[in-house]
C-alpha positions in Angstrom: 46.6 -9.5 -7.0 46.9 -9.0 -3.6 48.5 -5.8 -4.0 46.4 -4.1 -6.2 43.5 -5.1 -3.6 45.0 -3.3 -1.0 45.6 -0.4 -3.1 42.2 -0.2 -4.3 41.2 -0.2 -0.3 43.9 2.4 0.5 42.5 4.8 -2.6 39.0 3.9 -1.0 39.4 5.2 2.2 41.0 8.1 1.6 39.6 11.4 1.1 39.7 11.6 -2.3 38.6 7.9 -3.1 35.5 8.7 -0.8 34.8 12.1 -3.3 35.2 9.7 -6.2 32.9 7.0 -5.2 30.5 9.7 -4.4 30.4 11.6 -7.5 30.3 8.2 -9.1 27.6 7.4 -7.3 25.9 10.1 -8.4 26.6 10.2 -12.0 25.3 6.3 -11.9 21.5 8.0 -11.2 21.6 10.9 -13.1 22.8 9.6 -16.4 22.8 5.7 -16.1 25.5 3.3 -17.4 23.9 0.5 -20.4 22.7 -2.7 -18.7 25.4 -5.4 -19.4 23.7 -8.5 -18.3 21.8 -10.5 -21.5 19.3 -11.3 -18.0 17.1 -8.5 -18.5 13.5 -7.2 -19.7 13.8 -8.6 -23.0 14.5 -12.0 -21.3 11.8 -12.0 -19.0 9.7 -11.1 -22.0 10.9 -13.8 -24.2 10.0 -16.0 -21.0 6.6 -15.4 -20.3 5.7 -14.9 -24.4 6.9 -18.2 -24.3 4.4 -19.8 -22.0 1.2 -18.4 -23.6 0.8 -19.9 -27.2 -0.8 -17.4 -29.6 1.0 -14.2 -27.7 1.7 -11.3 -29.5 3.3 -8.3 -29.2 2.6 -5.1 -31.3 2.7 -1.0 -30.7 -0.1 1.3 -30.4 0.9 5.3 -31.8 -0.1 7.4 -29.2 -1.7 10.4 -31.0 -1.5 13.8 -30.9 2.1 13.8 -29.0 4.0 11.0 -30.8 5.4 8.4 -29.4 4.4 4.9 -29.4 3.2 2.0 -26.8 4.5 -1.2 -26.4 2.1 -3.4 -25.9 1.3 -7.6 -25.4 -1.9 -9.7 -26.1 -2.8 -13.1 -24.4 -5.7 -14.7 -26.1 -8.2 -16.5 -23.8 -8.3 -20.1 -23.2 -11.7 -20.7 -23.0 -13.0 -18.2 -26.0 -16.4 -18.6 -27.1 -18.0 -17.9 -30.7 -19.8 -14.8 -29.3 -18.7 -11.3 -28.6 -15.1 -10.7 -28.7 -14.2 -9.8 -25.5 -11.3 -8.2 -23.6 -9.9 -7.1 -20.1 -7.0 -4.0 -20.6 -5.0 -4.5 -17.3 -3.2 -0.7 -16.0 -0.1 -1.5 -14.8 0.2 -0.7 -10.3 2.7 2.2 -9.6 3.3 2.8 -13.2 5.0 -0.5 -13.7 6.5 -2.3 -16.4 4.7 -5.5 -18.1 7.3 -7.4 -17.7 7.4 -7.5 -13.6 3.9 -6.4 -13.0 1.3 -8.2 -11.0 -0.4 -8.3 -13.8 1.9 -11.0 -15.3 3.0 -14.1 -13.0 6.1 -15.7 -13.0 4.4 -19.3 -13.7 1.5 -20.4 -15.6 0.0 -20.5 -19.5 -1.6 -21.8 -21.5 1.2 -24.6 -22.8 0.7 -27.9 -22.1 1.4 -28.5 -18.8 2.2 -31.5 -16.7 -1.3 -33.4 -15.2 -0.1 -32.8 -11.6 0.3 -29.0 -12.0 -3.3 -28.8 -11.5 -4.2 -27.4 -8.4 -8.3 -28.1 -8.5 -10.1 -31.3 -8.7 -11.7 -30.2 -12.2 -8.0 -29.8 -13.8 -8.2 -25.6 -13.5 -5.3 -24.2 -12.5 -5.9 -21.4 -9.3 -5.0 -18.2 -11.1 -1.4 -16.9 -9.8 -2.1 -13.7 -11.5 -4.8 -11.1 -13.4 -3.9 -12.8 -16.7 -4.2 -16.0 -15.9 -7.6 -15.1 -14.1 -8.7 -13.3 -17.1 -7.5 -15.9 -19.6 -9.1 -18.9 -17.6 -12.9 -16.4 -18.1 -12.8 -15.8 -21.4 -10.9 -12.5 -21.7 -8.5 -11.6 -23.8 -6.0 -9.6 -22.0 -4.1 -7.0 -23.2 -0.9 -5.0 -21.3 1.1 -2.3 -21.9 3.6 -0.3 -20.8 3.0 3.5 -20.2 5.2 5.8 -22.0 8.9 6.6 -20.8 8.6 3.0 -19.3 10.6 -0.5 -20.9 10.0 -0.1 -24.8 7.4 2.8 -24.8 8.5 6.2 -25.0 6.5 9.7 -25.4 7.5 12.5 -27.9 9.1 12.0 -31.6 11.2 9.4 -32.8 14.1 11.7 -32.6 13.4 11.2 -28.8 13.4 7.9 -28.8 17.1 7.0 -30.8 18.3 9.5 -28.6 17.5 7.8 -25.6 18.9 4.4 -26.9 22.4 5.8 -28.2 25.0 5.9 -25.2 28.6 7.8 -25.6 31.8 7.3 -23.4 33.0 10.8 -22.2 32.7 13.7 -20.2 31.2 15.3 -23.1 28.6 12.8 -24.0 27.9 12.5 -20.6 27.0 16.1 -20.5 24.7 16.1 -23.7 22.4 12.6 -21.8 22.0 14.8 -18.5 21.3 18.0 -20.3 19.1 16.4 -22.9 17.2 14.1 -20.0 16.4 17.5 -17.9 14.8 19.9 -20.6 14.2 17.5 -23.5 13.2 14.0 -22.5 9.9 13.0 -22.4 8.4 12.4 -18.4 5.6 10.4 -17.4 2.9 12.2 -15.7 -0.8 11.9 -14.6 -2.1 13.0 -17.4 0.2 10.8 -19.6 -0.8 7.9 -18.2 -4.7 8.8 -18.7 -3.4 9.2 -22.3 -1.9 6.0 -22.6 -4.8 3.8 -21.5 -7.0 6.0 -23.4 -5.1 5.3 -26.9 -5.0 1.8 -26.0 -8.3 1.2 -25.2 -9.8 3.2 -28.5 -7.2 1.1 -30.4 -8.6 -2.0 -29.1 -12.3 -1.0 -30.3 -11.7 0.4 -33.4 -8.9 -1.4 -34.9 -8.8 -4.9 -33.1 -12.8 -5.0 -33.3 -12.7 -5.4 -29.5 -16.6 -5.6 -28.1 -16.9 -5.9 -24.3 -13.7 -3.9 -22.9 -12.9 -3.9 -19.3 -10.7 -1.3 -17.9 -8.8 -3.0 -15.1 -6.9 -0.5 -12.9 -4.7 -1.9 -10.2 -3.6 1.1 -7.5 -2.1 3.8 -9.5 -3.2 1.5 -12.5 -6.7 2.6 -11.3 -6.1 6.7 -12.3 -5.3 5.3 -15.8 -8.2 3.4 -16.1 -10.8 5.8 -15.1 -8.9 8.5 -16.9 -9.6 6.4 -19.8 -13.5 5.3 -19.3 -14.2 9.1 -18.8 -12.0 9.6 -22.0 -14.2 7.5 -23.9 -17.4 8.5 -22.4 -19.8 10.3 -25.6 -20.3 13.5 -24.6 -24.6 12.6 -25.6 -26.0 10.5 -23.0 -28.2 9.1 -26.1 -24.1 7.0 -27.4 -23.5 3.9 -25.6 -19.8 4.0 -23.4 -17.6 1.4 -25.5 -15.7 0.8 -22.5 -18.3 -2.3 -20.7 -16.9 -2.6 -17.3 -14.2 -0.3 -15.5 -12.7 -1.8 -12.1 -10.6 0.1 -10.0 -9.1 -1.6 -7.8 -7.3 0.0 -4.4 -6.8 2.8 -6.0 -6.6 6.3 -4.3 -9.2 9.1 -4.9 -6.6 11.8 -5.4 -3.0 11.2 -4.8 -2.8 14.4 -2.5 -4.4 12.9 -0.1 -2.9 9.5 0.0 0.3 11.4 0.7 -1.3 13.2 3.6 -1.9 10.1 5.3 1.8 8.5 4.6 3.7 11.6 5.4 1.8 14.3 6.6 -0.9 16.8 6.0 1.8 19.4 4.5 2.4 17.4 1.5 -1.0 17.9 0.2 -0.3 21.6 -0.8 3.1 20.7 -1.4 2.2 17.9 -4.4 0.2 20.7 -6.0 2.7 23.7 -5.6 5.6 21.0 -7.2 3.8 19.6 -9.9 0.6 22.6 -10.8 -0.4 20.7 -13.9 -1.1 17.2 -12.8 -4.3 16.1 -11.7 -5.0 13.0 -10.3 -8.6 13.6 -9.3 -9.4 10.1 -9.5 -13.0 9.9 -8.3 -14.0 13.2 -10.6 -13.3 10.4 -13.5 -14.2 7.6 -11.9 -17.8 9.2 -11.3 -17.9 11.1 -14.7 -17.4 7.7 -16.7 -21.1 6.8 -18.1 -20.6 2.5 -17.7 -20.7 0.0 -15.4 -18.7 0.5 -12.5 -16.9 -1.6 -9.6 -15.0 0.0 -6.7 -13.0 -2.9 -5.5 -11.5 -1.5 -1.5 -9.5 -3.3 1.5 -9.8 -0.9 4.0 -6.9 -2.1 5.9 -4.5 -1.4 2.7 -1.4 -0.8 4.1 -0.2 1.9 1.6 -3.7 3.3 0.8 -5.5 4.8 4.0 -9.1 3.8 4.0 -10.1 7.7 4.2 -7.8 8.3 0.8 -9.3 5.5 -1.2 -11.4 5.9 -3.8 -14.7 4.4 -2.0 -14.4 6.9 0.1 -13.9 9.7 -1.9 -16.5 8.9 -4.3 -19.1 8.7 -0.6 -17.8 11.8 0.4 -18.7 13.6 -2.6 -22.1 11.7 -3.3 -23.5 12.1 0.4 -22.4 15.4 0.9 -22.8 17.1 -2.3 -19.2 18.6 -2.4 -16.6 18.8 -4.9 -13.9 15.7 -5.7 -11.0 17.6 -5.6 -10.7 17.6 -2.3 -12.3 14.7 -1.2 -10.2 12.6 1.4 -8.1 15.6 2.0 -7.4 15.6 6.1 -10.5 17.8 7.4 -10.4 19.6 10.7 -13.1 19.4 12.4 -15.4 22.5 13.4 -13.0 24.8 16.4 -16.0 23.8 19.0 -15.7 20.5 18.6 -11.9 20.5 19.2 -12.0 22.7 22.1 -14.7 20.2 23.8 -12.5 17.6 22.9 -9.2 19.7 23.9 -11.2 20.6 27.6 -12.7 16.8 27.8 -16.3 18.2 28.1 -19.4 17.9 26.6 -20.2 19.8 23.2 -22.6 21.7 24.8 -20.2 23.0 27.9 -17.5 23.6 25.2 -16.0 27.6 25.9 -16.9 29.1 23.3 -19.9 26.8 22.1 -22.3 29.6 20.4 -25.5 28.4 21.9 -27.0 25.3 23.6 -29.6 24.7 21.6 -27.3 24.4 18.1 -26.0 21.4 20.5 -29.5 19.8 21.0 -30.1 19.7 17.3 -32.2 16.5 16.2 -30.1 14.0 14.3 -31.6 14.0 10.3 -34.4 11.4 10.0 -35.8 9.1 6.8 -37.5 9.8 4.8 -37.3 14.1 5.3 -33.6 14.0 4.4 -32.0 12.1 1.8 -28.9 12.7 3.1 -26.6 14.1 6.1 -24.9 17.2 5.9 -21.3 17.9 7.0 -22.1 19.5 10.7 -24.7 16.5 11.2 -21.5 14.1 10.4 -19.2 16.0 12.4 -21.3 16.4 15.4 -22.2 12.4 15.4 -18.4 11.9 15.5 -17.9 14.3 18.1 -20.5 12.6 20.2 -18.9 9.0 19.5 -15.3 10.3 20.8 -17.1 12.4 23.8 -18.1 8.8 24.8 -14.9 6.9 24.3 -13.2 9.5 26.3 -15.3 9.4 29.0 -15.4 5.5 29.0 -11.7 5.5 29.1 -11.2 7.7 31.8 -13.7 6.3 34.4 -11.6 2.9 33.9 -8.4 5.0 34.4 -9.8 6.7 37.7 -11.3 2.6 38.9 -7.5 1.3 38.4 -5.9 4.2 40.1 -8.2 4.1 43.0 -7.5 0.1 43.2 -3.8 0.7 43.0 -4.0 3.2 45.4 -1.7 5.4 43.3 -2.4 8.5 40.4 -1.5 7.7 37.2 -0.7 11.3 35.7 0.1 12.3 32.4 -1.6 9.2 30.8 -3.5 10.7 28.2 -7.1 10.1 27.6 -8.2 8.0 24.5 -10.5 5.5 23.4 -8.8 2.2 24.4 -11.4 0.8 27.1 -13.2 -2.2 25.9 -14.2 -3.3 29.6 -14.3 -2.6 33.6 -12.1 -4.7 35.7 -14.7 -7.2 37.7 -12.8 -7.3 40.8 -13.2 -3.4 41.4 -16.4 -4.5 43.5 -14.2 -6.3 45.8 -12.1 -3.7 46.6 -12.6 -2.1 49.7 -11.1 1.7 48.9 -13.2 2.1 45.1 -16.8 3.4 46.1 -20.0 1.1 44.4 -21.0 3.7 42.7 -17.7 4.3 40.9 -18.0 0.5 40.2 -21.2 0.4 38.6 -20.1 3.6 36.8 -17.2 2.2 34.7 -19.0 -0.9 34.1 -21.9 1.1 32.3 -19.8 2.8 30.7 -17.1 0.4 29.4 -20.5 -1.6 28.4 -21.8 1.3 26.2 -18.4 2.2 24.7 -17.7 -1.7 24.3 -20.7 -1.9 22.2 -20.7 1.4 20.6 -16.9 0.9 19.3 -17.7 -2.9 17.9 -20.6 -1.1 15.4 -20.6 -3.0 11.9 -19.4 -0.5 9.2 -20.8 -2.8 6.5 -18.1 -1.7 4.0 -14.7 -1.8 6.5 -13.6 -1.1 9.6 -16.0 -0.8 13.0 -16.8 2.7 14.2 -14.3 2.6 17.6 -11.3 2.2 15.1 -12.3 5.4 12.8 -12.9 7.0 15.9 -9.6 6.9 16.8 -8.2 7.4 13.4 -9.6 11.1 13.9 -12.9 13.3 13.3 -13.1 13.5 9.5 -12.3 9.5 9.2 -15.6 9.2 11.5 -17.3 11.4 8.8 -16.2 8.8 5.9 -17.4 6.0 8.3 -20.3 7.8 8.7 -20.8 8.7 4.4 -19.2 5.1 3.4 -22.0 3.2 5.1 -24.6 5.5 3.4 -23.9 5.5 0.5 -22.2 2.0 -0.3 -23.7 0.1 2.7 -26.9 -1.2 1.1 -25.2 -2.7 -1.6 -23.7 -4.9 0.9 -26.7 -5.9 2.5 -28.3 -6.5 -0.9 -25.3 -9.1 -1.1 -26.5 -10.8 2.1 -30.1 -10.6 1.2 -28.9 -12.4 -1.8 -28.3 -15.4 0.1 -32.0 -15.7 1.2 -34.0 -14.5 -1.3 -35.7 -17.5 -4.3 -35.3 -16.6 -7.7 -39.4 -16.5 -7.7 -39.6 -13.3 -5.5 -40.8 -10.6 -7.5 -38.7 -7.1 -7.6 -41.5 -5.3 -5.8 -41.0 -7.6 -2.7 -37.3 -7.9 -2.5 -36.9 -5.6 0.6 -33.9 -5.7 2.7 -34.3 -6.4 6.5 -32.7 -5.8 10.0 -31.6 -9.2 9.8 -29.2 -8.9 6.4 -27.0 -6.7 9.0 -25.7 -9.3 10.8 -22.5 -11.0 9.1 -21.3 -12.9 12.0 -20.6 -16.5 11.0 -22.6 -18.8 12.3 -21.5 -20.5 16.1 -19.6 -16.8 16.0 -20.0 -16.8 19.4 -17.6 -19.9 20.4 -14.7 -18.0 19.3 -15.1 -14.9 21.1 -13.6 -13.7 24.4 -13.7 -9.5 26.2 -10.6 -8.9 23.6 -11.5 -10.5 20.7 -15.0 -10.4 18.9 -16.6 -9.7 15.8 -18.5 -6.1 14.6 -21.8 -6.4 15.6 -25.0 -5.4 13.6 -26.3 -1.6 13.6 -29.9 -3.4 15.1 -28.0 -5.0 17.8 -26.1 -2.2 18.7 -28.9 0.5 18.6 -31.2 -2.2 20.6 -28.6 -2.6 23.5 -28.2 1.0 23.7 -31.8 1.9 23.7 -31.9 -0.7 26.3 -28.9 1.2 28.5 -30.9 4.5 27.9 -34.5 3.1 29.6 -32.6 1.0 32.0 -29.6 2.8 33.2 -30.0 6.4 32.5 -28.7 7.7 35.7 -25.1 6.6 34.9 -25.4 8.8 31.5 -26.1 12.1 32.8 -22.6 13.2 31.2 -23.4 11.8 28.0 -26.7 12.2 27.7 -26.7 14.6 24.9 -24.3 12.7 22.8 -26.0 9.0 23.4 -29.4 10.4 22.2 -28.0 12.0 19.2 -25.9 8.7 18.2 -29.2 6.6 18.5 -30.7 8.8 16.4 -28.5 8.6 13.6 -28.2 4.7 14.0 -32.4 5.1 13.9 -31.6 7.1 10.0 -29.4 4.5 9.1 -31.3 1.9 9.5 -34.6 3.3 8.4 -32.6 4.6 5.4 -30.9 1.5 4.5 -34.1 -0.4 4.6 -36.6 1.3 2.8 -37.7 0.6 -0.5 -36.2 3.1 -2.2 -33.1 2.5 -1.1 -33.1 -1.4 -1.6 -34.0 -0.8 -5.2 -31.2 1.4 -6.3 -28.4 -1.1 -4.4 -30.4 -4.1 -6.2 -29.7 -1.9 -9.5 -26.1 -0.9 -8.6 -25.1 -4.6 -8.1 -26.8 -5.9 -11.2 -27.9 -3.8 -14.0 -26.8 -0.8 -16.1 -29.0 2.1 -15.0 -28.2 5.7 -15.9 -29.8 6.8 -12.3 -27.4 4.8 -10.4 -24.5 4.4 -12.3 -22.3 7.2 -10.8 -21.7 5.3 -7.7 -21.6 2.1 -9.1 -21.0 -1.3 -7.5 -18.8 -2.2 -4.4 -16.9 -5.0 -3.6 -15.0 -4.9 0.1 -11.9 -6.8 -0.2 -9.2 -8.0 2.9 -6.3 -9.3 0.4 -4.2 -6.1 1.4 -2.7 -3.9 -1.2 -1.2 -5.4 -4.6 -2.1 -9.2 -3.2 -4.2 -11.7 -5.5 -7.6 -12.1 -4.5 -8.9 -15.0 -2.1 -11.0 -17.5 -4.2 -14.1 -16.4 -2.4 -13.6 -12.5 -3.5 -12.5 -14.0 -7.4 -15.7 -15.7 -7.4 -17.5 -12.6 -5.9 -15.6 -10.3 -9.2 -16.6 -13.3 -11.8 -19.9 -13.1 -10.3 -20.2 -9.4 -11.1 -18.6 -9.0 -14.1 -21.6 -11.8 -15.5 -24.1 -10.0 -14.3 -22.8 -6.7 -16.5 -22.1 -8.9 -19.3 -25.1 -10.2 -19.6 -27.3 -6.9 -19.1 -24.8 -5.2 -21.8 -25.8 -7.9 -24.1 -29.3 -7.0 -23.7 -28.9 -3.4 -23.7 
């Protein structure tokens, strides 16, 4: 034995043994050997089938282009006598049923042990969708997208070839050849297909009532491929689907490549594959039914600026197509060269006048919304001020450590002035009281409360067009989330006419917030307090702004729109209607929930009772429509 082991490692390390394991290697991807182990899918099936009496497994046709869909039901635990009702889960990153997060690992609805209850009322916590679905009343039904585990696209013919495997060269040769110009492969539009055939199978064959589409990540393309599928083409039919979800998903994969890569892959993803589209916020906004956008923006796979929320508050603020929405923007050539030259906007080289810098900042109630030079040139005027900020504390520490600090480049990092710059003899007063102002006003300018994710000094340094999404996120979502707070105080006896939302329902702080915080560590602070402390710096302090005077009044100003937009009437009404009702004028947008589980994570209690909350809500006004 021994001998043949050192042969094996002699053949292995020469040269030829090395070609060898590469080419086997190689042949292992391209053309696959049979799994061997009895330890796979159809195990982990048999598994969880097991733990959920009443399971069944049966296969959808998929149409037009053959093939057929492998598919699993889980009946509800707690079903009622009323509507038949039913969640359709889309698989994350095209992924197969049987490993999905869609399906746990434990749980079901066998008899379990008393001490495997993990509340005091005997309800287990939900480990995964199904069992959250199960444990609400939902039916839940999964599948797996064709060319994945057992469903496959094209004919039958396709599908026995697939499952025969040959020993030889020969044979070999016939798998690869077939696989490249034959074989059926998944694509965008395949997977819209999928969920689509599902979902009608599941009204007009299983007798299914209230369907929700849940799409999970990529899961979320499927899903709102398949509501706009479904969607009458007469505004006078009702949607069969009752409630889509998507749920961290992307607004058009482009862009979330752009963000993970680099901008060039973009244009490369549409020159490689010409005939997919994964224009998920044209469907998602296209789809006539209730509607929840479910976002963390600190996903780690999906940038905040490439998810769907805000894609879809791109497009609905400033009017422009989808396609491109979330796609990296560069910003106007003035703007960069002020930036590039550390001036002001209006000393910019080749700045066309001075008065196209002085414009006024838009104001409620003359315009409904901001246009894309308005957005740009707020977040122009933010970074103007972080850059400033940043470099007055640069010059107070080199002048207190007597030395020059070059080549540090200039960002948006300063969150205060060192306090025992006064004491030093060498670094001027004025200087002093200088950085302090202006590490104060950046300090509070950077900690603005974007209602719906991250504070405006992170975007800011995320670049120009992510302060433009800051900017169209809070817009357009952020009265939804102050409706939610508003929640909290208003009776049930308040009549619609008087449920207005106030400065007040900006502040999300906790309560005693305040014992927690230190200079480096402190929570987002409410547009009213922000705008107040600045207006306050502006009367009080105006001599230390004279470089950023132009930029401070024009950011007040738009902080002045958004709160006068965000709490007028008008406005409160239609986020009162987005969050609760079905309403043909609002429904494009539809509802947000702001999530901070990460990406592909369960949901915290509090956000599952925020979802079961919602999904009531459009329950019971679809029951009465």
């Amino acid at each position: 034995r021994h001998r043949l082991e050192e042969q094996e490692t002699s053949a292995s390390t020469s040269t030829v043994g090395m070609v060898r394991s590469a080419v086997q290697a190689f042949l292992s991807m391209i053309d696959p050997p049979p799994h061997k182990s009895v330890f796979g899918l159809d195990a982990i099936r048999g598994t969880f089938l097991a733990r959920y009496r009443g399971a069944k497994q049966f296969f959808v046709d998929r149409g037009w282009s053959d093939g057929r869909l492998d598919c699993i039901m889980i009946p509800s635990t707690t079903r009622d006598e009323g509507k038949r009702r039913a969640v359709l889960y889309c698989n994350p990153n095209a992924g197969l049923i049987e490993v999905a997060t869609g399906m746990g690992l434990t749980g079901g609805n066998v008899a379990q042990d008393d001490d495997s209850d993990d509340s005091e009322d005997g309800k287990r916590t939900p480990s995964c969708w199904t069992e959250f679905y199960i444990q609400n009343g939902y039916d839940v039904y999964l599948f797996n997208y064709a060319g994945y585990g057992r469903s496959f696209g094209g004919s039958d013919w396709n599908d026995n070839f697939s499952r025969e495997f040959s020993h030889g060269v020969f044979a070999c040769v016939k798998r690869v050849f077939f696989s490249i110009f034959f074989a059926f492969k998944p694509s965008s539009e395949s997977l819209k297909t999928d969920s689509a055939m599902v979902a009608k199978f599941l009204v007009d064959v299983v007798g299914v009532e209230e369907l929700v589409l849940h799409g999970e990540s990529i899961g979320g393309l499927s899903a709102a491929g398949a509501a706009r599928a479904l969607t009458p083409a007469s505004a006078a039919k009702a949607c069969p689907v009752s409630l889509l979800i998507c749920d961290r998903t992307f607004c058009n994969l482009e862009s979330v490549a752009q963000r993970l890569v680099g901008q060039w892959t973009g244009n490369a993803i549409r020159l490689l594959a010409p005939t997919w589209s994964t224009d998920v916020a044209r469907d998602y906004l296209w789809s006539r039914c209730p509607k929840i956008i479910a976002n963390d923006c600190s996903d780690e796979i999906i940038h905040d600026f490439s998810s769907l929320k805000s894609g879809v508050s791109l497009s609905s603020e400033l009017k422009c197509a989808t396609r491109n929405a979330g796609w990296a923007m560069p910003a106007p050539l003035e703007y960069r060269m002020a930036d590039l030259d550390a001036v002001g906007v209006a000393k910019c080289r080749i700045s066309r006048s001075f008065s196209q810098q002085r414009k006024p900042p838009p104001t409620w109630p003359a315009d409904k919304n901001v246009t894309l030079s308005e957005a740009f040139h707020f977040a122009a005027c933010v970074k103007r001020i972080g850059k400033v900020a940043t470099k007055a504390k640069t010059q107070i520490n080199a002048m207190m450590l007597d030395i020059e600090e070059d080549g540090e480049e200039e960002g948006v990092e300063v969150s205060y002035a060192p306090d025992d710059a006064s004491n030093h003899s060498s670094v001027p007063k004025s200087s002093v009281e200088a950085a302090k102002f202006l590490a104060k006003l950046w300090s509070t300018l950077a900690l603005t409360d974007g209602l719906c994710g991250h504070t405006l000094g992170h975007t800011v340094k995320e670049g120009f067009d992510c302060t433009v999404a800051w900017l169209c996120t809070v817009l357009t979502l952020g009265g939804q989330v102050l409706a939610e707070q508003a929640e909290k105080r208003w009776s049930s006896g308040v009549e619609d006419c008087d449920r207005i939302l106030s400065p007040d329902d900006f502040d999300m702080r906790p309560t005693g917030h305040t014992s927690g915080e230190s200079e480096l560590a402190r929570h987002p602070l409410p547009i009213p307090e922000v705008l107040s402390t600045l207006k306050d710096i502006m009367n009080k302090e105006a001599h230390f702004a004279e470089d950023v005077e132009a930029e401070l009044a024009y950011i007040v100003g738009v902080l002045e729109y958004i709160l006068a937009r965000l709490t007028s009437r008008e406005v409160a009404a239609v986020s009162m209607i987005r969050r609760t009702q079905i309403d043909n004028r609002s429904v494009a947008v539809g509802c947000f929930l702001n999530l901070h589980c990460g990406h592909n994570n369960q949901y915290s209690e509090e956000e599952q009772e925020k979802l079961v909350e919602l999904i009531q809500r459009f329950s019971k006004n679809s029951s009465n429509c």
